[in-house]
PDB file of N, H, CA, C and O in Angstrom:
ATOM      1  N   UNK A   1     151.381-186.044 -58.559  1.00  0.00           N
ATOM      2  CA  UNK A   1     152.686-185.912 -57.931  1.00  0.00           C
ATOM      3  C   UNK A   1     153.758-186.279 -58.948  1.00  0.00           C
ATOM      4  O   UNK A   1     153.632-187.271 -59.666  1.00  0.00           O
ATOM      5  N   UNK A   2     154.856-185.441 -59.006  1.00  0.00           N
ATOM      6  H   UNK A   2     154.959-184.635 -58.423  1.00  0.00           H
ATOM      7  CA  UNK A   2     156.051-185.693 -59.927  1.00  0.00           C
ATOM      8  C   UNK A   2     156.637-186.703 -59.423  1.00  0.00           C
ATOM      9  O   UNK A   2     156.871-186.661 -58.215  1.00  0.00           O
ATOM     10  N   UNK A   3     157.076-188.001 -60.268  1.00  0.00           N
ATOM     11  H   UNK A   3     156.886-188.035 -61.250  1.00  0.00           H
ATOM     12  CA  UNK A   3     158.171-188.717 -59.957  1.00  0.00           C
ATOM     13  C   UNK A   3     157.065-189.857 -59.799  1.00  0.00           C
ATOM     14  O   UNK A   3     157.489-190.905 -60.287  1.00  0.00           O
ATOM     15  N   UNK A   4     156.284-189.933 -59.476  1.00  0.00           N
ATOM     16  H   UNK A   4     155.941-189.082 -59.079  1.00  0.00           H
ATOM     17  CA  UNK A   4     155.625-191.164 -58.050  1.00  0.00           C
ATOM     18  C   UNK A   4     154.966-192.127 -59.841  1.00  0.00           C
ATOM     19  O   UNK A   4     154.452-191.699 -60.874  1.00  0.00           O
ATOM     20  N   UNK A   5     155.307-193.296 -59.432  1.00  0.00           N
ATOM     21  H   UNK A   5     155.725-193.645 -58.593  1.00  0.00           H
ATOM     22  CA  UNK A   5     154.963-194.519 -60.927  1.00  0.00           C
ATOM     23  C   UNK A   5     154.325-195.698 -59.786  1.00  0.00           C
ATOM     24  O   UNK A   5     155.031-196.280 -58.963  1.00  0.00           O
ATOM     25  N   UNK A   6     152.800-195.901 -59.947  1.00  0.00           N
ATOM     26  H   UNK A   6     152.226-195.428 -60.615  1.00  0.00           H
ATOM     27  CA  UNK A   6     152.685-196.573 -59.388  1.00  0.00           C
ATOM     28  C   UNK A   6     151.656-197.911 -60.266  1.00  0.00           C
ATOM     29  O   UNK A   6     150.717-197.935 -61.061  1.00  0.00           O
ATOM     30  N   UNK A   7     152.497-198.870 -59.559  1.00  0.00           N
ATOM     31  H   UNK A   7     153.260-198.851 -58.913  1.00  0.00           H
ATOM     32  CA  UNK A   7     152.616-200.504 -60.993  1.00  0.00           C
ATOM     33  C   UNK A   7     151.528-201.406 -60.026  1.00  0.00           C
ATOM     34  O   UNK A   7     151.742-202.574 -59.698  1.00  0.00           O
ATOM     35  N   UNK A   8     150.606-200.807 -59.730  1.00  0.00           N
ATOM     36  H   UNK A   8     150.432-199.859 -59.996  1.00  0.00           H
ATOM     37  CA  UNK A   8     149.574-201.336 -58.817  1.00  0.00           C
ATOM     38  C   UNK A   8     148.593-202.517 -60.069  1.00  0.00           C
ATOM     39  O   UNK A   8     148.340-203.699 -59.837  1.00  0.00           O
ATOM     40  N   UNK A   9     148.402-202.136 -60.699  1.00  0.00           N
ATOM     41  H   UNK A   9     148.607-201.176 -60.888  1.00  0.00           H
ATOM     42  CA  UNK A   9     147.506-202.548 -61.901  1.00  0.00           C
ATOM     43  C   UNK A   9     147.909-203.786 -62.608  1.00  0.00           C
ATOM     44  O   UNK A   9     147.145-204.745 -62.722  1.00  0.00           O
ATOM     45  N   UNK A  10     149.197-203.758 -63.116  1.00  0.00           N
ATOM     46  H   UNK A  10     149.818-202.980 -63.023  1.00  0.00           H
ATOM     47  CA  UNK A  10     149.983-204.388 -63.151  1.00  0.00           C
ATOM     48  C   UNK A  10     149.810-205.909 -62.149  1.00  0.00           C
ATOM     49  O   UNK A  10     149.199-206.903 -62.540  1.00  0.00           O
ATOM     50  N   UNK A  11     150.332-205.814 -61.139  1.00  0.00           N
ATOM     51  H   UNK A  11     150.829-205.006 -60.821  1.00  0.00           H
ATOM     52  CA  UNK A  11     150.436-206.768 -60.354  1.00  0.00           C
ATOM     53  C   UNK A  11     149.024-207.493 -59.824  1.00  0.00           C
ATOM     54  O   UNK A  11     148.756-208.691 -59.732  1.00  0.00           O
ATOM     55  N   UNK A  12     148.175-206.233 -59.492  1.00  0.00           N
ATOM     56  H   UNK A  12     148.393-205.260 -59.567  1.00  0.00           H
ATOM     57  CA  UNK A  12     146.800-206.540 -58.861  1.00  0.00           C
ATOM     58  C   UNK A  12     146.263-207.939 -60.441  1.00  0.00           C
ATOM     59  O   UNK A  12     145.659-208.987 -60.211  1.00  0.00           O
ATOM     60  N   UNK A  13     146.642-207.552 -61.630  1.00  0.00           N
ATOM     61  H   UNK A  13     147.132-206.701 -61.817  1.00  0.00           H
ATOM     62  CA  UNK A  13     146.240-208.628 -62.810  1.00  0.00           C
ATOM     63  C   UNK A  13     146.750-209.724 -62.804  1.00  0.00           C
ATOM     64  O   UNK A  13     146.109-210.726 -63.121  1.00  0.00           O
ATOM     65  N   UNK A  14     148.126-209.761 -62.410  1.00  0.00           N
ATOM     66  H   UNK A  14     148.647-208.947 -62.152  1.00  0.00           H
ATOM     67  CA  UNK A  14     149.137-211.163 -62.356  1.00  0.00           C
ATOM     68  C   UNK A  14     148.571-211.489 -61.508  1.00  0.00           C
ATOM     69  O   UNK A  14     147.993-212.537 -61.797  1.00  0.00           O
ATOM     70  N   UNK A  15     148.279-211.027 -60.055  1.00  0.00           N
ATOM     71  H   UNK A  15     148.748-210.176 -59.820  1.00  0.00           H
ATOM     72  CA  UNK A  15     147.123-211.940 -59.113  1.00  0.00           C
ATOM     73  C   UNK A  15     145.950-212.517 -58.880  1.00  0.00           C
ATOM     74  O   UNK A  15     145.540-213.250 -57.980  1.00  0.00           O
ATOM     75  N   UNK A  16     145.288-211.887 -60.224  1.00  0.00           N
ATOM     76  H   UNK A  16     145.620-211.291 -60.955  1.00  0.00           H
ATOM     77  CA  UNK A  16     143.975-212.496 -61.127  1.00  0.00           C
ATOM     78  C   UNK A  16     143.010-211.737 -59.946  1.00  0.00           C
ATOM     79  O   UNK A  16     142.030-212.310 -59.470  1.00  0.00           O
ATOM     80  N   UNK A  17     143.302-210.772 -59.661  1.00  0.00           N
ATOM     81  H   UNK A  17     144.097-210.306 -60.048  1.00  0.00           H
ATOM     82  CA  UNK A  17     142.163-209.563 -58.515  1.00  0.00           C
ATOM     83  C   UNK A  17     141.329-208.993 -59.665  1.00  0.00           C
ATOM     84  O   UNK A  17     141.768-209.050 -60.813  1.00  0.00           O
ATOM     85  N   UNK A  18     140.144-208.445 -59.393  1.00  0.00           N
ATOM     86  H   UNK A  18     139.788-208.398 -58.460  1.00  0.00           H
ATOM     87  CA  UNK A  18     139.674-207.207 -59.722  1.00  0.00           C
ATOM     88  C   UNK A  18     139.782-205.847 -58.930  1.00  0.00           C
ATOM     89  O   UNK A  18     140.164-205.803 -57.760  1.00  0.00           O
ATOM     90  N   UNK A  19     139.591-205.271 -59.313  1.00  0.00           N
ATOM     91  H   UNK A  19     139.281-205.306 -60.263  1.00  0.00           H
ATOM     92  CA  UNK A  19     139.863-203.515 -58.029  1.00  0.00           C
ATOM     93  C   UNK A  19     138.966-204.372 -57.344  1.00  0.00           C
ATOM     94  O   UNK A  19     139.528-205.377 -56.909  1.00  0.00           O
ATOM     95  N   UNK A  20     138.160-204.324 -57.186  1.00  0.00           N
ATOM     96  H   UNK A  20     137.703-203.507 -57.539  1.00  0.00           H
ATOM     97  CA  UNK A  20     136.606-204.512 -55.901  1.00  0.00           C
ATOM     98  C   UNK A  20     137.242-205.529 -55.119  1.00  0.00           C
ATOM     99  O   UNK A  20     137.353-205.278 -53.919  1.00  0.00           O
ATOM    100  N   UNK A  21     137.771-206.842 -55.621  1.00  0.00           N
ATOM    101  H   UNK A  21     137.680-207.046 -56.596  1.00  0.00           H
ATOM    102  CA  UNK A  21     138.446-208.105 -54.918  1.00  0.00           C
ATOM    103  C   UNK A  21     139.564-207.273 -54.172  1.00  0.00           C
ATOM    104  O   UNK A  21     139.641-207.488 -52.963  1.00  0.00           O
ATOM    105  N   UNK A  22     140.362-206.440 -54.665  1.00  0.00           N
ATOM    106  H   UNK A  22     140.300-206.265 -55.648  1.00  0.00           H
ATOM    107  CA  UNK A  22     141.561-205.933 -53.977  1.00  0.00           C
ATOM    108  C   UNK A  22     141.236-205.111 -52.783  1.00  0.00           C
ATOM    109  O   UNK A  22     141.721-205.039 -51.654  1.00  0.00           O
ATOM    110  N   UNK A  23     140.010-204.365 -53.548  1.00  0.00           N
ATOM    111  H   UNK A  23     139.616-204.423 -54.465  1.00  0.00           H
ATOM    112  CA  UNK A  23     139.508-203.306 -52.506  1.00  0.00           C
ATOM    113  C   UNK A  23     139.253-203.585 -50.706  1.00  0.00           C
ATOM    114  O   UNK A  23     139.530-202.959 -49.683  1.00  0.00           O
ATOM    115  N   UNK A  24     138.399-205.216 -51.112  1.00  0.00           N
ATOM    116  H   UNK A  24     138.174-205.725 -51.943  1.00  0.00           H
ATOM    117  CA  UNK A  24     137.873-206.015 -50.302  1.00  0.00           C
ATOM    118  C   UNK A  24     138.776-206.756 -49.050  1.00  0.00           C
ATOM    119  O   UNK A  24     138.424-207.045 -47.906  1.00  0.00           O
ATOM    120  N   UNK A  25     140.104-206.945 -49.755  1.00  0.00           N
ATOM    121  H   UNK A  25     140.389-206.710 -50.684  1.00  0.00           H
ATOM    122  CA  UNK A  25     141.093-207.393 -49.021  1.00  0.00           C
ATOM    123  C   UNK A  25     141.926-206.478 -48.256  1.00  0.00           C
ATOM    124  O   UNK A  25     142.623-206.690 -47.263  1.00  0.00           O
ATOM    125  N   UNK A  26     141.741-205.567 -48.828  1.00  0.00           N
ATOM    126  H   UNK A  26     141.175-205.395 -49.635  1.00  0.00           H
ATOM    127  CA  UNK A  26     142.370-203.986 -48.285  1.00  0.00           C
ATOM    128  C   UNK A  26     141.761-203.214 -47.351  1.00  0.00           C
ATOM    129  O   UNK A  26     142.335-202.490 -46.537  1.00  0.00           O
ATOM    130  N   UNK A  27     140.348-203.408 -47.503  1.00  0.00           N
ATOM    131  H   UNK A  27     139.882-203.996 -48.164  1.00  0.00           H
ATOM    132  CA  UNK A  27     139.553-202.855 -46.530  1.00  0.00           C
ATOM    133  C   UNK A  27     139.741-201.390 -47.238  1.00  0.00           C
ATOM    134  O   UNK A  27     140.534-200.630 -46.685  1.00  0.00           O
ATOM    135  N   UNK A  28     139.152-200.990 -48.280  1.00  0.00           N
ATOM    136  H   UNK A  28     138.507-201.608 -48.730  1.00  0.00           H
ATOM    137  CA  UNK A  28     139.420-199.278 -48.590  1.00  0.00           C
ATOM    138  C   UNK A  28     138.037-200.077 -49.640  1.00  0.00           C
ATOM    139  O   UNK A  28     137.681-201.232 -49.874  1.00  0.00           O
ATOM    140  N   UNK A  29     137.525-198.495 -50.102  1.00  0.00           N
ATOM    141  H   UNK A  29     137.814-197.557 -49.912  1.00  0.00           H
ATOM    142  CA  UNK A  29     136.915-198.802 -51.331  1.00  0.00           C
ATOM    143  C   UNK A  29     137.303-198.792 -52.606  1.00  0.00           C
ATOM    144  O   UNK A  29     138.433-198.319 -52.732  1.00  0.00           O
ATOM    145  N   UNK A  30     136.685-199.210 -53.826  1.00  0.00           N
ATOM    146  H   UNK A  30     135.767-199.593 -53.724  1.00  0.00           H
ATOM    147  CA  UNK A  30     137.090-199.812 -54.798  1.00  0.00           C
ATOM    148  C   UNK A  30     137.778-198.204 -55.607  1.00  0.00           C
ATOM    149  O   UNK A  30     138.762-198.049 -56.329  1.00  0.00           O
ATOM    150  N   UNK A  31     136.999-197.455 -55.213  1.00  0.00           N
ATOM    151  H   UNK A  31     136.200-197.581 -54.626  1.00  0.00           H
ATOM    152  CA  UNK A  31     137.580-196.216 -55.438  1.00  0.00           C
ATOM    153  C   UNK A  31     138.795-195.378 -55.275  1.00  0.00           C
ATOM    154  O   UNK A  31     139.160-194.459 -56.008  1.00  0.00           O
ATOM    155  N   UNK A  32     139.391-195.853 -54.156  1.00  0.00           N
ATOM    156  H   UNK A  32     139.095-196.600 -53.560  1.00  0.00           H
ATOM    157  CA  UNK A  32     140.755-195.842 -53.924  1.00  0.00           C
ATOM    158  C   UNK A  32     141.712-196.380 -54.612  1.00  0.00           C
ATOM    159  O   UNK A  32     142.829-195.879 -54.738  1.00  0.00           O
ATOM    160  N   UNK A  33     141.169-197.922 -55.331  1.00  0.00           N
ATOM    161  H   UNK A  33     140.261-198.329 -55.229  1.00  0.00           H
ATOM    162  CA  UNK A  33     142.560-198.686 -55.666  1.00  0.00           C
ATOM    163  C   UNK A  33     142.118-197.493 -57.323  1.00  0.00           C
ATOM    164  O   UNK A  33     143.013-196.853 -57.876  1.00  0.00           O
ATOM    165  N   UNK A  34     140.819-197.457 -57.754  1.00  0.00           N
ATOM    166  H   UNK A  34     140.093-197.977 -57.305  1.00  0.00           H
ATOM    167  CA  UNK A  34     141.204-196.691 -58.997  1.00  0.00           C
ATOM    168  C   UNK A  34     142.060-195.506 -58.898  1.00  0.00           C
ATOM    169  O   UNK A  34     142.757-195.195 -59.863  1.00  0.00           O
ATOM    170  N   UNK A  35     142.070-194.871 -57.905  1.00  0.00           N
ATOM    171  H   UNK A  35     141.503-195.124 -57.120  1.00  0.00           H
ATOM    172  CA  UNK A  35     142.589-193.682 -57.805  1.00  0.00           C
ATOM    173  C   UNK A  35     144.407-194.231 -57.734  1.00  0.00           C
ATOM    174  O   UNK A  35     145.374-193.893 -58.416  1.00  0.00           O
ATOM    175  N   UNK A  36     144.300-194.942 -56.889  1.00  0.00           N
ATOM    176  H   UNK A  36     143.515-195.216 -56.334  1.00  0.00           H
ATOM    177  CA  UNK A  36     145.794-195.818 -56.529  1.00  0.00           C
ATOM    178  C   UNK A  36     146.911-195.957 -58.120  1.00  0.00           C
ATOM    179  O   UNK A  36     148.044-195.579 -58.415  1.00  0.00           O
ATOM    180  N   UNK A  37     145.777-196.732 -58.831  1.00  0.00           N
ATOM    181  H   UNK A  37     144.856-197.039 -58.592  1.00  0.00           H
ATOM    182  CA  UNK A  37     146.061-197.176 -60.157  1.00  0.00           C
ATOM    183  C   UNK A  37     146.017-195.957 -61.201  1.00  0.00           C
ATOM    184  O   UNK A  37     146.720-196.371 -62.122  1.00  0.00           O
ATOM    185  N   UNK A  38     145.662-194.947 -61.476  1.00  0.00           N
ATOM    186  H   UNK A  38     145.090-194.610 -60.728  1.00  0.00           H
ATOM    187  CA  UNK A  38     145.862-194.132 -61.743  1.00  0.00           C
ATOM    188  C   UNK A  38     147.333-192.529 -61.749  1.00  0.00           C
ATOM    189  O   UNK A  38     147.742-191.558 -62.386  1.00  0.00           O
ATOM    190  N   UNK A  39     147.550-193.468 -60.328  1.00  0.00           N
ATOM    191  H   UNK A  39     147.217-194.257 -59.810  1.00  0.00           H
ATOM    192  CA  UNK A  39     148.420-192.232 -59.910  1.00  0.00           C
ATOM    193  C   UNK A  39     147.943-190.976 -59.604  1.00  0.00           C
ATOM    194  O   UNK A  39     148.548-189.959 -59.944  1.00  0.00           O
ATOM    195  N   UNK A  40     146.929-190.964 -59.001  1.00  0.00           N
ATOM    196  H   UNK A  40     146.438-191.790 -58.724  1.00  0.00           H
ATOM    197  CA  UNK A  40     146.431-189.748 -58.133  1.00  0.00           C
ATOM    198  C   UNK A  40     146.319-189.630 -56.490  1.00  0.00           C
ATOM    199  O   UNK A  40     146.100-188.669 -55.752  1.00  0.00           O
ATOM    200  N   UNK A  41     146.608-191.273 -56.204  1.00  0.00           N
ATOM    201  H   UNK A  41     146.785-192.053 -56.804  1.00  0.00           H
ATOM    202  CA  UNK A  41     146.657-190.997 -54.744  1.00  0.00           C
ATOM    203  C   UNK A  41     148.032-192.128 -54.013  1.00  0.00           C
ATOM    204  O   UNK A  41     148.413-193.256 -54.323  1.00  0.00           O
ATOM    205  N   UNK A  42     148.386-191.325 -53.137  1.00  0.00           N
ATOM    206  H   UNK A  42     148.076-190.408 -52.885  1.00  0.00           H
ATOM    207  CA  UNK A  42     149.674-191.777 -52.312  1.00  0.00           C
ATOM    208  C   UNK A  42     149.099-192.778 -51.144  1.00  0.00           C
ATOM    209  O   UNK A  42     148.591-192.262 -50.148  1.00  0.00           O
ATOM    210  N   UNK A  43     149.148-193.681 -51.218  1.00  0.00           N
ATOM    211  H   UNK A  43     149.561-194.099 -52.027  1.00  0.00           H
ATOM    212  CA  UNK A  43     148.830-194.493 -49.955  1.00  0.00           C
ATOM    213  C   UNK A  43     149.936-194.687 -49.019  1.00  0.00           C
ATOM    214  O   UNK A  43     151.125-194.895 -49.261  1.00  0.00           O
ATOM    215  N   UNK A  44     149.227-194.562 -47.732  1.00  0.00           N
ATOM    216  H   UNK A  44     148.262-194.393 -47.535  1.00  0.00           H
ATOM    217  CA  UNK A  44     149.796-194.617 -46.035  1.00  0.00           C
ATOM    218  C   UNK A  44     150.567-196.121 -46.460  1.00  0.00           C
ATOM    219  O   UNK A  44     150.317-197.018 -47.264  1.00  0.00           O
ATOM    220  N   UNK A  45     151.503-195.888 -45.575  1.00  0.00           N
ATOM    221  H   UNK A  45     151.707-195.159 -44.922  1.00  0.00           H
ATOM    222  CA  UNK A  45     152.457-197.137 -45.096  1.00  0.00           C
ATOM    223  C   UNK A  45     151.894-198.597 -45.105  1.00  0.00           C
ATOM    224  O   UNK A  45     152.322-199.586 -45.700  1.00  0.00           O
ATOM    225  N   UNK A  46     150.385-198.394 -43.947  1.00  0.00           N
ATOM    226  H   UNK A  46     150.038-197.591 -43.464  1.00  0.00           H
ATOM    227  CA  UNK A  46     149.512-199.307 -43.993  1.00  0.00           C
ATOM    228  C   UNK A  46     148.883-200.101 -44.800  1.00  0.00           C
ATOM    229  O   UNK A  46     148.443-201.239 -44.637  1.00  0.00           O
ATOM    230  N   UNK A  47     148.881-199.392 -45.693  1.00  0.00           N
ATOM    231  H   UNK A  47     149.238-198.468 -45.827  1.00  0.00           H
ATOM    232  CA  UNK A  47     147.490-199.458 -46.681  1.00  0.00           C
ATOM    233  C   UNK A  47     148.946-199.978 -47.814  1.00  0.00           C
ATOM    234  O   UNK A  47     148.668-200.872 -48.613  1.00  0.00           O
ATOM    235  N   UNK A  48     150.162-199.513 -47.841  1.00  0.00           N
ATOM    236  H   UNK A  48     150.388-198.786 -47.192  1.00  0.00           H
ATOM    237  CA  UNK A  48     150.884-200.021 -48.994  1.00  0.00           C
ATOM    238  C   UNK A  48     151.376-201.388 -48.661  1.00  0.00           C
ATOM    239  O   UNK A  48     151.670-202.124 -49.603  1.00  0.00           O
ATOM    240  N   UNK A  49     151.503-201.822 -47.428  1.00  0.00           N
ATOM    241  H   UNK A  49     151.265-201.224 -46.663  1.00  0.00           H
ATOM    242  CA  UNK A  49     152.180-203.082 -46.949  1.00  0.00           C
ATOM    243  C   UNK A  49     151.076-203.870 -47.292  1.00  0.00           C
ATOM    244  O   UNK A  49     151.309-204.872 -47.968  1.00  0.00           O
ATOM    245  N   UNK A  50     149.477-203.530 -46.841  1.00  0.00           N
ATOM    246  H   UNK A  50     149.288-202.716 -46.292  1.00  0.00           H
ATOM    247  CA  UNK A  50     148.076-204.354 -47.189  1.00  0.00           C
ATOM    248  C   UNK A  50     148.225-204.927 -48.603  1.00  0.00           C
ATOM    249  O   UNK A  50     148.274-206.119 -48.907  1.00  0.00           O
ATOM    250  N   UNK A  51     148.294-203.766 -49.482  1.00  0.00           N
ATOM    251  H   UNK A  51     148.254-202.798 -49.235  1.00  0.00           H
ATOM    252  CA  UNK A  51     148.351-203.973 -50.635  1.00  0.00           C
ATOM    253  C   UNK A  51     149.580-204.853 -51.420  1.00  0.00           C
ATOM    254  O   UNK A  51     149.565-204.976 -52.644  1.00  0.00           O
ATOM    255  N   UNK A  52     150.140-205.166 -50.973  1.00  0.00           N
ATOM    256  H   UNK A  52     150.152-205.066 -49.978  1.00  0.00           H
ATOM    257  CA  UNK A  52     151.592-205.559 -51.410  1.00  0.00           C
ATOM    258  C   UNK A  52     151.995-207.134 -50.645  1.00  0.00           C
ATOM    259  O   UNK A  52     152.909-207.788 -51.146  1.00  0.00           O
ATOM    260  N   UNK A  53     151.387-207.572 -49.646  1.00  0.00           N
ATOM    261  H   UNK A  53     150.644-207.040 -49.239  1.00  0.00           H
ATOM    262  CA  UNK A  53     150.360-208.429 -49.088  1.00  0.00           C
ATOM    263  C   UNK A  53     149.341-209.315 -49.568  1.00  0.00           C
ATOM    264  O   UNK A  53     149.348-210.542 -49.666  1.00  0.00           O
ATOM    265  N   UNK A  54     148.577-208.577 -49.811  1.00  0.00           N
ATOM    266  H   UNK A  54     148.571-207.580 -49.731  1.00  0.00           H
ATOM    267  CA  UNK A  54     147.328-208.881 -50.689  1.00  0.00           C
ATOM    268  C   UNK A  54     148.065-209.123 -52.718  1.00  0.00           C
ATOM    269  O   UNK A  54     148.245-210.293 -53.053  1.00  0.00           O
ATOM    270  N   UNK A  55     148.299-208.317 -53.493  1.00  0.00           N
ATOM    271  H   UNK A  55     148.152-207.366 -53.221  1.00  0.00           H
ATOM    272  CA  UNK A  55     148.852-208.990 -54.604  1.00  0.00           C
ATOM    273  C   UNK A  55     149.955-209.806 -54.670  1.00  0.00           C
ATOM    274  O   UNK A  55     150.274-210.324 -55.740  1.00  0.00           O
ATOM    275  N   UNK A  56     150.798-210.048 -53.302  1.00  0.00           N
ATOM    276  H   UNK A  56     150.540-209.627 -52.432  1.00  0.00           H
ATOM    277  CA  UNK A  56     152.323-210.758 -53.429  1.00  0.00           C
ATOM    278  C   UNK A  56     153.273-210.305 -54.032  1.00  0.00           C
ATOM    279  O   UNK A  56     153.959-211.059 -54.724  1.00  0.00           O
ATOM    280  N   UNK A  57     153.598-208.780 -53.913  1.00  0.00           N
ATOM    281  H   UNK A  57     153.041-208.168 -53.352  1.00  0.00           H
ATOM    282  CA  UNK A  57     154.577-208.292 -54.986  1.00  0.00           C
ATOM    283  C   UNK A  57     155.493-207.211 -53.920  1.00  0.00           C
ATOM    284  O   UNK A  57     154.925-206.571 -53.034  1.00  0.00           O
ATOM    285  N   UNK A  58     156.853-207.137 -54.147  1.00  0.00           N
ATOM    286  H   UNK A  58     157.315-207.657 -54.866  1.00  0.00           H
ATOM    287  CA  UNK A  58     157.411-206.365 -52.877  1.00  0.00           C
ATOM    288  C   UNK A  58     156.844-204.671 -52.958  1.00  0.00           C
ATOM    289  O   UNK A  58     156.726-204.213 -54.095  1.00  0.00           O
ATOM    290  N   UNK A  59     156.575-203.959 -52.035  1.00  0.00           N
ATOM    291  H   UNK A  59     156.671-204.331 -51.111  1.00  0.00           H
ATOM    292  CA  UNK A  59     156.230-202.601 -51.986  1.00  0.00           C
ATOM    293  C   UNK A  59     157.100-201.701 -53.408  1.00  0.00           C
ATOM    294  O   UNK A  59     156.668-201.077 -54.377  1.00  0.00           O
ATOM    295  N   UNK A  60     158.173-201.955 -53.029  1.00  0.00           N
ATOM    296  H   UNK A  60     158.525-202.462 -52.241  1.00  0.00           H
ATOM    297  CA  UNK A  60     159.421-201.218 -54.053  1.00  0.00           C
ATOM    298  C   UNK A  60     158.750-201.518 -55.464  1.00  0.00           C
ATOM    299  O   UNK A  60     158.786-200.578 -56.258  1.00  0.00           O
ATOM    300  N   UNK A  61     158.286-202.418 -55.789  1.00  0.00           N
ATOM    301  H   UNK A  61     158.257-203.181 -55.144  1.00  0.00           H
ATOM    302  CA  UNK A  61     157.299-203.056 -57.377  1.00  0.00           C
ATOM    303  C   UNK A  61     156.417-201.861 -57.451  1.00  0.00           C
ATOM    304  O   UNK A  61     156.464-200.932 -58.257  1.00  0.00           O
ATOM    305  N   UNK A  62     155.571-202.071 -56.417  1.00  0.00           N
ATOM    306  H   UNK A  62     155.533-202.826 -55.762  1.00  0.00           H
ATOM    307  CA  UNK A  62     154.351-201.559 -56.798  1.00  0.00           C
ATOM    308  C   UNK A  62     154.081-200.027 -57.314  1.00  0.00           C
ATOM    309  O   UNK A  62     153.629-199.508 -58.335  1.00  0.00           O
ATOM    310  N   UNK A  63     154.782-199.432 -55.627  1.00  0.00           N
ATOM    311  H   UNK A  63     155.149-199.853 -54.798  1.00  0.00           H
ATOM    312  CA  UNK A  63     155.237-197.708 -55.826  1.00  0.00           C
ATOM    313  C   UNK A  63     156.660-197.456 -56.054  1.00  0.00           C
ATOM    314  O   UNK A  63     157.552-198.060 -55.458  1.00  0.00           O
ATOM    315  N   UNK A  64     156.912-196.227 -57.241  1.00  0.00           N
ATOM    316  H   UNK A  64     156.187-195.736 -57.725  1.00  0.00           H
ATOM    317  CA  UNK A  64     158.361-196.097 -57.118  1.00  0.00           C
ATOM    318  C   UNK A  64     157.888-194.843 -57.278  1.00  0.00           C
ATOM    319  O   UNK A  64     156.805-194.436 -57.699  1.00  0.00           O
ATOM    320  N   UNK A  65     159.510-193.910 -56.614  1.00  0.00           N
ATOM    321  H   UNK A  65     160.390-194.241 -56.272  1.00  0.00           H
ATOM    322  CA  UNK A  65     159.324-192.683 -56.507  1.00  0.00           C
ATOM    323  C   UNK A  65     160.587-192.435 -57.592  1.00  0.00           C
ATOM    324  O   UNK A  65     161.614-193.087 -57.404  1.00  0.00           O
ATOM    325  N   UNK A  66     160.527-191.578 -58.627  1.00  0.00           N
ATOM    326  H   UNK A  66     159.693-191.048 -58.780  1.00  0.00           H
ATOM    327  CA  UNK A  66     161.659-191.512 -59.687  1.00  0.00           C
ATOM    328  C   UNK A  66     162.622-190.224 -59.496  1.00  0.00           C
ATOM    329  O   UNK A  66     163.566-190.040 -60.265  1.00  0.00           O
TER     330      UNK A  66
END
């Protein structure tokens, strides 16, 4: 997707997570947050508040749309 920067990786490290630890707290598989961290997949509302939750970092950090 054009525009979409997502600083998931980033933060998930300052929180001393691994994907699998994040995954775990998220309830998704570990496969998702790679995909997440990558920038290939858009996560639901749900799943971005979980995540943003789970590392302590505001939503607006994590995903930005440019």
């Amino acid at each position: 997707m054009d525009g979409f920067v997502c600083n998931l990786k980033k933060y998930r490290q300052l929180a001393g997570m691994t994907q699998e630890e994040l995954a775990f707290h998220v309830h998704v598989r570990r496969e998702t947050i790679i995909r997440l961290e990558a920038g290939k997949y858009n996560p639901s509302l749900k799943l971005a508040i979980e995540i943003s939750r789970a590392v302590r970092a505001p939503i607006e950090s994590l995903f930005e749309f440019e």
